[in-house]
N, C-alpha and C positions, 0 to 999 in steps of 0.2 A: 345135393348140389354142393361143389366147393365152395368153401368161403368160410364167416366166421359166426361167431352166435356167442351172447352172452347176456345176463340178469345184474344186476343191480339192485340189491334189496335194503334199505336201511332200517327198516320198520322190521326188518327179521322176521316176516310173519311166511315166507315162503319156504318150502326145501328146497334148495336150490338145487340140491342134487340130483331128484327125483325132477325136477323141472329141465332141468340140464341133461337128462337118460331121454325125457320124452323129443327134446327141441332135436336129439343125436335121431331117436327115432323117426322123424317126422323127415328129415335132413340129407339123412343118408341113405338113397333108395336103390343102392345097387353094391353088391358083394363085395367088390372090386376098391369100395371107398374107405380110408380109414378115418377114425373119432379119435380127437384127443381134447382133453380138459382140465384147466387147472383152476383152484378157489382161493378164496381167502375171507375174514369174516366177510360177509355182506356180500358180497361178488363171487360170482362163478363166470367163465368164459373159455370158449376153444374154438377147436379146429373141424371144418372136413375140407380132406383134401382126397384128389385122386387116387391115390397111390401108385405114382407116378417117382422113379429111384431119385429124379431132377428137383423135386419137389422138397424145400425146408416144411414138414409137415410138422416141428413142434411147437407147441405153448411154452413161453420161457418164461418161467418167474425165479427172479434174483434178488436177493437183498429189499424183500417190501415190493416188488414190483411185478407185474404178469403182463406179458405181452403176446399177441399172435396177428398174424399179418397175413395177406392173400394177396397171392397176385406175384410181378416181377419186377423188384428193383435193380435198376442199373448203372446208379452212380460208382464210375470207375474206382473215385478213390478209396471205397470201399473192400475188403480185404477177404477174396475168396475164402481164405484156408478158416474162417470164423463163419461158423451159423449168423447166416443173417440177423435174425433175431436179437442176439447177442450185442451184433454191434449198433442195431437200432435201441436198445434201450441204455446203450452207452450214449451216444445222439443225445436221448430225453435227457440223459442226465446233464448234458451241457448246456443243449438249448433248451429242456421245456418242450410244451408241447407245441416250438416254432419248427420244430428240427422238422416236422410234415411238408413244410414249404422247398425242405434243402435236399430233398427226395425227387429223382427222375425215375421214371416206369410207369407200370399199370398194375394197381397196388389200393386196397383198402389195410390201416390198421389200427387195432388198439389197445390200449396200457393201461392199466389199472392201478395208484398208486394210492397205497395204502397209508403213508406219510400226511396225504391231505386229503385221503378220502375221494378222490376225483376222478373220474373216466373221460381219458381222452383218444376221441375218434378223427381218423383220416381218411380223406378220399386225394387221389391224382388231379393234375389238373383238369382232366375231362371229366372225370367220374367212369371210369371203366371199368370199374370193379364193383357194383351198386352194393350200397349199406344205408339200408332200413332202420328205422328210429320207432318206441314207441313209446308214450311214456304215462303213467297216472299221478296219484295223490302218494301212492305207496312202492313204485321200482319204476327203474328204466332200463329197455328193454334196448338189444342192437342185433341185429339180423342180418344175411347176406342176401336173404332170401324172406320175403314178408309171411311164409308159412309158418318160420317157426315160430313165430308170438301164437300161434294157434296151441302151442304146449304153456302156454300162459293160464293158470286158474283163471279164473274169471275176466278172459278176452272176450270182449262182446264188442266189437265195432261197427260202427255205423256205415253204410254206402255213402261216400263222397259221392254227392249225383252232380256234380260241379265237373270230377274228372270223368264221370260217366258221359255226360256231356259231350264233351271233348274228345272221348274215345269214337264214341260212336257218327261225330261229327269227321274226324281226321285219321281216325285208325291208331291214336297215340295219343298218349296224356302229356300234360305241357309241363315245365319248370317239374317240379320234385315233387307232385301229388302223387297218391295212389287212389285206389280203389278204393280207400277207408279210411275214413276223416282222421282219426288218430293214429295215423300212421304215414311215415314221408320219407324221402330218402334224404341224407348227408348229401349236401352240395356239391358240385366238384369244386376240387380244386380249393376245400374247406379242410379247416378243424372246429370240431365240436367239443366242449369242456362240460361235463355235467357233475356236479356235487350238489349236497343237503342244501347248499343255500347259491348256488348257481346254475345258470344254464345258458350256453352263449355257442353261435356258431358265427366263425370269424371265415372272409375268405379271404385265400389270400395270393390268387390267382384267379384270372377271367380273361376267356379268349376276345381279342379285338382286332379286327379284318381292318389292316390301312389304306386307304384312298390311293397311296402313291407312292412309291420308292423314287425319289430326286436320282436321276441320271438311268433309270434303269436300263439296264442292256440283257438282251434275251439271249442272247451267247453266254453270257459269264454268271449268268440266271441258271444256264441249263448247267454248267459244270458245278456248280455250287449247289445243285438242285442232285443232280446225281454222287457227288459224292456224300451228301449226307441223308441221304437214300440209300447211299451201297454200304454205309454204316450205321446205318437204324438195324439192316438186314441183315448186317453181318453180329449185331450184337445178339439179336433174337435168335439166331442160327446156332451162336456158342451157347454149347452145355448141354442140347439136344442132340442125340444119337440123326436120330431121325424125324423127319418133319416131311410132314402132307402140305398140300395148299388147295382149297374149292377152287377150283378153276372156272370159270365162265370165258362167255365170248365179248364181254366186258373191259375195261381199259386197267379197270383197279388192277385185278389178280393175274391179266397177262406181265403186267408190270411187277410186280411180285416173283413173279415168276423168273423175269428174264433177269432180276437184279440175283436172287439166288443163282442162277445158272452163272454167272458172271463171277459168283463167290465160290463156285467149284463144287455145289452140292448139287446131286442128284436126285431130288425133290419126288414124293410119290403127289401126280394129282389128283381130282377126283369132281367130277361133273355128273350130275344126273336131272333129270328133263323126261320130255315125252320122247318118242322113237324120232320124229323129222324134226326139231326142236334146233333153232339155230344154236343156240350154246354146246350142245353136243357135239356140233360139225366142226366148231368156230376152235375150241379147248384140245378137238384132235389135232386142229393144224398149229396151234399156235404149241403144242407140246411139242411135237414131229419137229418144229422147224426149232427146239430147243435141247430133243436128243435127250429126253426124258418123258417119264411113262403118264398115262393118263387112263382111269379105270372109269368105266363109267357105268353110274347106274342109272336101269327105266324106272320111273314112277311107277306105282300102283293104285290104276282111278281111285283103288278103296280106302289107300292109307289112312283119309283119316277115318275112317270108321273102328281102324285099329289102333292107331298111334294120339288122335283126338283130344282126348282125356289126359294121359299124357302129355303131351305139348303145352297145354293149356293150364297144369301142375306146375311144369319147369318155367312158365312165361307167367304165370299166375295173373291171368284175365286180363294183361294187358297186350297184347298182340292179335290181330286177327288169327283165328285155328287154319283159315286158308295160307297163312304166309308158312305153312308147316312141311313142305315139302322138303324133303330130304330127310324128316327127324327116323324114318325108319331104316336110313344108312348108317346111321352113327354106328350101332355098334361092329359091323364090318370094319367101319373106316377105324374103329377104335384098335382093333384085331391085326390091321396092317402100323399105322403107328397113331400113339396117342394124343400128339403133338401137333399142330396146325398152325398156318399161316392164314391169316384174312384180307382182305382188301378193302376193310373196316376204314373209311373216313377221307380214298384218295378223290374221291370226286367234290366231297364239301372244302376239301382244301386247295384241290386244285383246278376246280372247276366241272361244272355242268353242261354237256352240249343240251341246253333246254333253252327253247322261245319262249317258255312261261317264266322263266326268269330272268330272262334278254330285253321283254317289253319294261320292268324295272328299271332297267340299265337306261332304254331310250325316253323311257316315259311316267317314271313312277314320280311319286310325290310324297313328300312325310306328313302331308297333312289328310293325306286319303288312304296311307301304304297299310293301314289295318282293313279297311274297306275292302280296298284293291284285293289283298292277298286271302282272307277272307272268302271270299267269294271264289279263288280258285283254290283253295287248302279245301275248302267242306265238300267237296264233292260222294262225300256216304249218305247219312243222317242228314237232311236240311233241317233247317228249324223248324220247319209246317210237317217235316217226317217226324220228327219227334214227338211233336205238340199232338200227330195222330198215336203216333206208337204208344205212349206212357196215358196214363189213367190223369185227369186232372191235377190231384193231389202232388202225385209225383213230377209232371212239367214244370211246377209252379217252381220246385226245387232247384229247375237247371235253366230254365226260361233265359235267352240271350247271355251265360255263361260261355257257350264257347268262345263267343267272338269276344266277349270282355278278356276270357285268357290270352286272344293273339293280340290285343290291343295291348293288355300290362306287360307280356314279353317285349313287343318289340319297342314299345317306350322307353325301355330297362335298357334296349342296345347300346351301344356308345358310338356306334359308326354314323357316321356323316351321312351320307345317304343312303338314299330306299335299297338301293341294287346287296351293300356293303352288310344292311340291316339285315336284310334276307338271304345272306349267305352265312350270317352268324345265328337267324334262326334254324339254317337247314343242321349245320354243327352242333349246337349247344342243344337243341330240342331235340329235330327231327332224326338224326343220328342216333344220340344219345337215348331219344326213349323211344323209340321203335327199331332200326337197325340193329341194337347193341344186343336186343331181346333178342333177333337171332342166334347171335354166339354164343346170348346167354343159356337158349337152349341146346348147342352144339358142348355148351361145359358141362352139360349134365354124362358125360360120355370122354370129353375129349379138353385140353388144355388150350388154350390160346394164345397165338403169336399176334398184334398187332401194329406193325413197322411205321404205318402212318402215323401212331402217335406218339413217336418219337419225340422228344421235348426240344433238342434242339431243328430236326428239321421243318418239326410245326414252325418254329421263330420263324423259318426264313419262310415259309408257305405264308404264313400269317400276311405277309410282310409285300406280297405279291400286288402289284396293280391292280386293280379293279378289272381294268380294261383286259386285261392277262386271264382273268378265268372267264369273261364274256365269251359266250361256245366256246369254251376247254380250248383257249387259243396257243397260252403255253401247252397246255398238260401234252397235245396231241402233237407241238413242234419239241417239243420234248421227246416223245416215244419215238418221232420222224429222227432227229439227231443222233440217240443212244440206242435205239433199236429199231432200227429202219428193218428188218426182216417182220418182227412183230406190230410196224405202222403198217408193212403192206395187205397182213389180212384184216378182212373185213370186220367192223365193229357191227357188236349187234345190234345197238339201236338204231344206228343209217343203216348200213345194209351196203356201206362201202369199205374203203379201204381207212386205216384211221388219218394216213397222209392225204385224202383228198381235200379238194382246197372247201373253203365256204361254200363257195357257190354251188357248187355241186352237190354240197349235201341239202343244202335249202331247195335245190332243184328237183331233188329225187323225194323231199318232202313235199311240195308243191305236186307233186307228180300224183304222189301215193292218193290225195286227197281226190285223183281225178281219175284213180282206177290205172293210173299207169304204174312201173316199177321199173325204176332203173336201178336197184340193187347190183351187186354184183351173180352174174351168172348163179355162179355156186349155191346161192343160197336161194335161187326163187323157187320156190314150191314150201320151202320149208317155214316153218311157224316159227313167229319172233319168240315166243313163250314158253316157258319151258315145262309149263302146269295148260290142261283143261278146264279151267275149272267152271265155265258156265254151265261146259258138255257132261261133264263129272256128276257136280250138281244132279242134273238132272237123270241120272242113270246110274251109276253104280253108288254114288251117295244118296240118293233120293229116300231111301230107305232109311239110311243115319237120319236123316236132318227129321223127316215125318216121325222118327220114334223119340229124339230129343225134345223137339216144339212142339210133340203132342199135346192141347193143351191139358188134358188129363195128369199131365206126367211131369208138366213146367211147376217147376222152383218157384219160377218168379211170375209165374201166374197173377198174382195179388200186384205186380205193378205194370202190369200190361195191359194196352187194347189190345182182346184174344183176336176181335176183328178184324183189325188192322193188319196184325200177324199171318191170318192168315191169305189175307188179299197178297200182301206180298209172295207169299210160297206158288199161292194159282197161277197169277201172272208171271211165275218164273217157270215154272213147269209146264204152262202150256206157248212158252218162248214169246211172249207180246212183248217181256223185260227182261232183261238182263240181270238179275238179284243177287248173283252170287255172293257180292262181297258183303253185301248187308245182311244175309242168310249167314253168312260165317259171322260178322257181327254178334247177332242175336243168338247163333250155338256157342260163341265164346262166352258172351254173358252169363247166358243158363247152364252150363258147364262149370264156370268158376263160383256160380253163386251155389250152385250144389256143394261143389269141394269147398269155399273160403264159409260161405253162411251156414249152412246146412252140415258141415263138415260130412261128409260123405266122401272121404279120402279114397282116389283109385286105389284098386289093388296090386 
């Protein structure tokens, strides 16, 4: 996978070299990627990058110093005709390791400076680039990717059953845990300083969602809203030949789409689903009415029994194996161009059409808003499924941790109210460590563009009324103003047009619940969804899952009720319950503890 990797050893008892060939092995899983590294006493660190011509893929070390970065910086004042690199450790040299803060893009990096002995690590304001920490008595370790500390002598880590918890309660780990108590990601929007007699992580940036802009006006919202939209996209756009975009029948990537068409590029897209899947219908028309192509691919019920393993390498056991659909297009889509657009982050910023987060807005409380949300967040794993799943020993471990993690996050918030809270936990958490996992395994193949997080148009998104992302109020008079061709096809969560008023959608919700559908024409008969996967499950995976949770054959045998385990499989294969997603739960789990405990690395 791209990104960066590197040892710290002051006790000199390691080769760094030899550890440094194994972390390039573990790292680099595909032909196509190059390895670079450079050392110094005590320190080794480098590169993998795509091999991609757009790509600064060197390690620079100058005068005492070694640097390598990941990712794309976009501060203008900064001087094309100079390797990046270069003029970043020019930066360090003036400001120290402050110059992280005076950086715009999506971007991990870090400097090794032999002068004071000290390693200093970056993340972006969001953290869009994840970088892994791990550290002992004797090195400290930094990863782009939590595998490589697996080329570490003597890595033996423990199960954080704290984020285990949490995974299997909400399908995603909270703040910066992983899977393994000694090990965490860099914060966003932080630097990290680590030497023989220091260790500090300073932030120096945190997103905060304001109650209210004094005077605002939604006209002069929307031109201010588009023109630093149509220059996030047009910054991402220079320097790439060519660029793809996922397409769905979604608000994010039609909008993506129609700001590129707007900047004169001819965008390759690429949509895949089941055969009657509304995304497939929704991505022809919204292409067609934009005069650019759209390639779509079918699923195969069996992917994951192929790709599984796989997915669950590149996500390394924190994503569900069922959010894997599509990972068997990548290399096609890599073959046409290697470069991508996402639609990574427009909905946390500029709203949700969701009533589970509207009842916030009318009725939420901060003195209950961990209760409240709680109880509609855990919808996998409950606490009494857990307490059956895991063997005594091991419940005692994670016993009322999940909900202790949503209670310390959204304490931590800074927003005024519940509505405000819960849209900086959908950003800062839910985004950043399950969404982001997506792309992160789309990088395992292909490079990424992502426009919404543009530093300056985030300020002014940040910046937006409350009331303004209440049902995507702006977002959808927004697309009505600037692209009124692409407001009129239908969204595929209503099933209408994106210009229809409230009521209308609240009508055809109200409707749905009573067996009626007043969708638009076009799409009735068609599936909102663009996977199978309860049907799946039970028929052309049925086979995968029975040969993985055999309990014969299970990893984690020793922390499981086998009983438990398998009531759930019966009752989902003889249809009484619906299991699927907690069946993909459970195959993630015993899949990653294979490859991360057991090291039993796909081949």
């Amino acid at each position: 996978m791209p990104g960066l990797f590197g040892v710290c050893d002051y006790t000199h008892k390691l080769n760094l070299a030899t550890v440094a060939e194994e972390m390039k092995k573990i790292l680099s899983y595909h032909s196509f990627m190059k390895t670079e590294a450079k050392s110094a006493p005590g320190m080794i660190m480098g590169k993998i990058s795509l091999g991609l011509k757009s790509e600064d893929d060197s390690v620079h070390q100058i005068e005492g110093l070694i640097l390598a970065w990941h990712g794309r910086i976009l501060n203008s004042e900064l001087n094309s005709h100079i390797p990046r690199g270069v003029e970043l450790l020019e930066l360090y040299r003036k400001h120290g390791s402050d110059f992280v803060s005076r950086l715009k893009g999506s971007f991990a990096v870090a400097i090794w400076d032999s002068r004071t002995k000290s390693l200093t690590l970056g993340t972006d304001r969001f953290g869009t680039r994840p970088l892994y920490y791990f550290r002992n008595s004797d090195n400290f370790s930094f990863c782009s990717e939590i595998k490589g500390f697996l080329a570490l002598p003597g890595f033996g880590p423990k199960i954080n059953y704290t984020a285990l918890a949490e995974f299997l309660s909400f399908g995603f780990l909270l703040e910066n845990k992983t899977l393994f108590e000694d090990v965490a990601l860099v914060p966003p929007g932080s630097v990290l300083v680590f030497s023989p007699d220091r260790f500090e992580i300073r932030r120096y940036w945190k997103a905060r969602f304001s109650r209210a802009i004094p005077g605002f006006n939604r006209k002069s919202a929307t031109e201010e809203c588009h023109s630093l939209l149509e220059r996030a996209v047009q910054n991402d756009l220079e320097g790439s030949e060519a660029v793809g975009l996922f397409l769905s029948g979604g608000l994010d990537s039609r909008l993506l789409a129609g700001l590129a068409a707007e900047n004169g590029r001819k965008i390759e897209t690429f949509t895949f689903g089941t055969p009657n899947c509304m995304d497939g219908y929704l991505a022809s028309r919204i292409a067609d009415s934009l005069g650019i192509s759209n390639r779509y691919f079918r699923l195969s019920p069996d992917f994951l029994a192929n790709w599984g393993e796989r997915g669950i390498w590149y996500t390394e056991g924190m994503s569900n194996c069922l959010n894997f659909a599509g990972i068997e297009v990548l290399p096609e889509v890599r073959n046409i161009t290697p470069v991508v657009m996402n639609g990574y982050g427009g909905n946390e910023f500029l709203g949700f059409l969701s009533g589970n987060l509207a009842k916030f807005y009318f009725r939420g409380r901060l003195d209950t808003l961990a209760k409240d949300f709680y109880s509609s967040l855990a919808y996998l794993f409950s606490e009494e499924d857990k307490e059956r799943l895991f063997t005594p020993e091991v419940y005692r471990e994670m016993r009322g941790q999940a909900f202790q993690g949503i209670q310390e996050v959204l304490s931590k918030c800074q927003e005024e109210t519940p509505f405000s809270r819960l849209y900086n936990f959908m950003l800062t958490q839910k985004a950043r460590r399950l969404n982001l996992l997506g792309i992160i395994m789309d990088h395992s193949h292909l490079e990424y563009l992502i426009p919404f997080y543009d530093y300056d148009w985030t300020e002014f998104a940040l910046r937006l009324p409350e009331k303004e992302r209440l049902w995507a109020r702006f977002y959808r008079f927004f697309l009505s103003e600037k692209f009124p061709v692409l407001s009129r096809i239908p969204y595929q969560r209503t099933g209408l047009p994106v210009n229809a008023n409230l009521m209308s959608i609240l009508g055809n919700k109200l409707a749905r619940k009573i067996g009626l559908d007043l969708s638009d024409r076009c799409l009735r008969g068609k599936t909102a969804s663009y996977a199978e996967y309860p049907h799946w499950t039970r028929t052309e995976l049925k086979s995968f899952i029975l040969e993985i949770l055999n309990p014969a054959n299970l990893s984690t045998r020793d922390l499981l009720n086998l009983g438990y385990v398998q009531e759930l499989l019966n009752h989902h294969f003889a249809g009484a319950l619906d299991n699927s997603s907690k069946i993909g739960l459970l195959l993630t789990f015993e899949i990653w503890h294979r490859q991360f405990v057991r090291r039993k690395f796909p081949g």
